[in-house]
Kinemage of the C-alpha trace (Angstrom):
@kinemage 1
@onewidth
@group {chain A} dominant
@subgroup {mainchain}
@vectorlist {calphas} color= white
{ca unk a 1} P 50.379 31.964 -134.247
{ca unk a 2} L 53.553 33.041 -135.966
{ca unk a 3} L 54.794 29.245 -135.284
{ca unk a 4} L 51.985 27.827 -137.526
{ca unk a 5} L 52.544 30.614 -140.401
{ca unk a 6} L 56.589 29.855 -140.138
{ca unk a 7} L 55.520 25.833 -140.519
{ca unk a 8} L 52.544 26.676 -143.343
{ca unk a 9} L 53.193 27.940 -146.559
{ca unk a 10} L 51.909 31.507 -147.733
{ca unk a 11} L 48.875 31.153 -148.657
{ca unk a 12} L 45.768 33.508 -148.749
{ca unk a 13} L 44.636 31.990 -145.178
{ca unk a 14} L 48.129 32.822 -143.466
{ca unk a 15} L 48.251 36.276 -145.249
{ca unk a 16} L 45.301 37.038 -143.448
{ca unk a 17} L 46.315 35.828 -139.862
{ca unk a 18} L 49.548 37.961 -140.486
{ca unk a 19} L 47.152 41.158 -141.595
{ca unk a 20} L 45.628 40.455 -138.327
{ca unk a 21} L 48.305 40.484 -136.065
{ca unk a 22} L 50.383 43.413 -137.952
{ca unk a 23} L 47.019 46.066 -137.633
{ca unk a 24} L 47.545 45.664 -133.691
{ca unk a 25} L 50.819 46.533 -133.722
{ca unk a 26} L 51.152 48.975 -136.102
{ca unk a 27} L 47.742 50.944 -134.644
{ca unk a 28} L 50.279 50.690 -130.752
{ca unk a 29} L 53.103 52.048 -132.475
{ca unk a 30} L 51.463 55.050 -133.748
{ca unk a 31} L 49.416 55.810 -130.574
{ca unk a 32} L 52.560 55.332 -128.729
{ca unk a 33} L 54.156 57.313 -130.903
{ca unk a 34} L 51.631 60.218 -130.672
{ca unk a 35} L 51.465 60.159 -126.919
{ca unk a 36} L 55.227 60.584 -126.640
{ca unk a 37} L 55.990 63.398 -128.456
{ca unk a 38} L 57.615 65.898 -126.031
{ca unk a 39} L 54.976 69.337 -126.224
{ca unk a 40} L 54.582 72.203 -124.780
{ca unk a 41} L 50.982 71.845 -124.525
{ca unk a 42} L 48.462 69.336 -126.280
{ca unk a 43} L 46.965 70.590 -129.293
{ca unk a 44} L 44.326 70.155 -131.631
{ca unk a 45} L 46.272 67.868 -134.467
{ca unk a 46} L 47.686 64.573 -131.759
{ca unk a 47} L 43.415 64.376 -130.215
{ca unk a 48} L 42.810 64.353 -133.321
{ca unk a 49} L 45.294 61.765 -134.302
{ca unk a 50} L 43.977 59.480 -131.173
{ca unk a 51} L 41.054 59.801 -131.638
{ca unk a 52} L 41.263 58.508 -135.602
{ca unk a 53} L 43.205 55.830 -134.671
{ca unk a 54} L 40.989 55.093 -131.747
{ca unk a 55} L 37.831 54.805 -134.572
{ca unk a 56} L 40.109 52.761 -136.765
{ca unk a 57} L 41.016 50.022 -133.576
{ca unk a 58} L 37.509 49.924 -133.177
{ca unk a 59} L 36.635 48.905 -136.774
{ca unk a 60} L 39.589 46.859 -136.755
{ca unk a 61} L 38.375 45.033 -133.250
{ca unk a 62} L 41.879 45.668 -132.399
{ca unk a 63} L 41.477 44.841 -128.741
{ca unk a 64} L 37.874 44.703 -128.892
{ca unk a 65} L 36.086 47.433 -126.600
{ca unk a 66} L 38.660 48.575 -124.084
{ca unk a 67} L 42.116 49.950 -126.016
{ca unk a 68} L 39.948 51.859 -128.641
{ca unk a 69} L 37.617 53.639 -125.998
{ca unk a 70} L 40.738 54.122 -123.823
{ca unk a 71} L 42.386 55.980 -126.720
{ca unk a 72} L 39.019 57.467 -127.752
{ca unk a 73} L 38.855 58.993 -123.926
{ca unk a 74} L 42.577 60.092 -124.314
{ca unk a 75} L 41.829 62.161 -127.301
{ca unk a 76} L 39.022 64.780 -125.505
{ca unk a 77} L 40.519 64.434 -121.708
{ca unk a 78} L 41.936 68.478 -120.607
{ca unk a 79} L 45.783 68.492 -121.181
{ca unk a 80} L 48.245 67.571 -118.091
{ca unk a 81} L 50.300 70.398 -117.298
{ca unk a 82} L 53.395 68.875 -115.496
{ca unk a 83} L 53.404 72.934 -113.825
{ca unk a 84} L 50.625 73.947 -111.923
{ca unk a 85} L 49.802 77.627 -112.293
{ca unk a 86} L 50.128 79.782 -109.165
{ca unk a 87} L 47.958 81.882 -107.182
{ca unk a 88} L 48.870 85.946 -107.479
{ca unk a 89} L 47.608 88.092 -105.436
């Protein structure tokens, strides 16, 4: 794809292809970026954050049905705790 737009000229056809392979990768980047954020515990603001950009891939059909509902199912899953708390008693 980025073959044909380096051999066409810019035109509103090739602007568009480009739109549609830069909302993928920007919509990755942030997710990724979210998700690796080093935290003490999940909060509120990064679900929320996934989740958005989870609604936007879908309206985008940024990797149709699975990536957004992955990243939709990311956003309300419990928070991994790399510790696991220890009986007393």
């Amino acid at each position: 794809m980025l073959l044909a737009i380096a051999r066409s000229s810019l035109e509103s056809e090739a602007i568009i292809t480009l739109i549609l392979v830069l909302v993928p990768i920007i919509l990755g980047v942030l997710a990724l970026h979210i998700a690796l954020q080093r935290r003490a515990e999940t909060g509120i603001v990064p679900r929320v954050a996934i989740f958005a950009l989870g609604i936007i891939a879908l309206l985008a059909w940024t990797g149709l049905y699975v990536g957004p509902a992955l990243a939709l199912l990311a956003s309300i899953m419990p928070a991994y705790r790399s510790v696991l708390p220890t009986a007393t008693g």
